[in-house]
C-alpha positions in Angstrom: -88.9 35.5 -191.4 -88.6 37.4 -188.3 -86.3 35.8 -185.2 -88.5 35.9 -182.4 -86.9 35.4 -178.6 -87.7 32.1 -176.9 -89.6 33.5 -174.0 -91.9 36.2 -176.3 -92.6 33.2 -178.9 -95.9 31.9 -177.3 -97.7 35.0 -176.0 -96.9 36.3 -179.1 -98.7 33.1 -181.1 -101.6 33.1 -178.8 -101.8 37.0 -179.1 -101.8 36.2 -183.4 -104.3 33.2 -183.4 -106.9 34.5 -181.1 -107.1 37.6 -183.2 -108.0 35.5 -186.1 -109.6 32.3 -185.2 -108.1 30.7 -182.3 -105.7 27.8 -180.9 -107.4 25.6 -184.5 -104.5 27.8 -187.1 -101.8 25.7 -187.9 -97.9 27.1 -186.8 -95.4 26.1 -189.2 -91.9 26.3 -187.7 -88.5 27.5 -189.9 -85.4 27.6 -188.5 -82.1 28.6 -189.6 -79.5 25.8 -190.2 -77.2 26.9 -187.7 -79.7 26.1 -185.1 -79.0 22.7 -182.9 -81.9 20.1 -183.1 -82.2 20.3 -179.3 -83.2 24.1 -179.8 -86.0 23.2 -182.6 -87.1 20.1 -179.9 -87.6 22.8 -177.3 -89.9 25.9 -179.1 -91.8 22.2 -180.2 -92.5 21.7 -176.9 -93.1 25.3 -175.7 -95.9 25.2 -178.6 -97.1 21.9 -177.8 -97.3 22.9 -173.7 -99.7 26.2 -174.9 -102.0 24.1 -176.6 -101.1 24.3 -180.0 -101.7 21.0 -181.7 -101.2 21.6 -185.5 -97.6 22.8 -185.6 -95.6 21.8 -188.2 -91.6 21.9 -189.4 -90.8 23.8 -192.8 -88.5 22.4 -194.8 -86.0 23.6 -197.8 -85.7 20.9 -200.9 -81.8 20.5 -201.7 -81.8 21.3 -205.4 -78.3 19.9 -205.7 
């Protein structure tokens, strides 16, 4: 739930997953509604260019 800056998001990933088990742990990406698609498109891709290959979106159910 912490906002982490663009450019400190991957070392800081790599520094997290090589401490536990390595590039394998699954990244689950939240964002805020206020962010633009084009934004979540781009930290997708800055994941997917560092190696990480199980990254997924979270999601919140409308209960509406």
């Amino acid at each position: 739930n912490t906002e982490i800056p663009l450019d400190q998001l991957v070392p800081k990933l790599k520094a997290i997953t090589e401490a536990r088990s390595g590039m394998d742990e699954r990244i689950f990406v939240r964002g805020d509604t206020k962010v633009e698609y084009g934004t979540v498109m781009k930290v997708m891709g800055r994941l997917s260019a560092a190696g990480f290959r199980r990254v997924a979106l979270v999601t919140e159910v409308d209960q509406g």
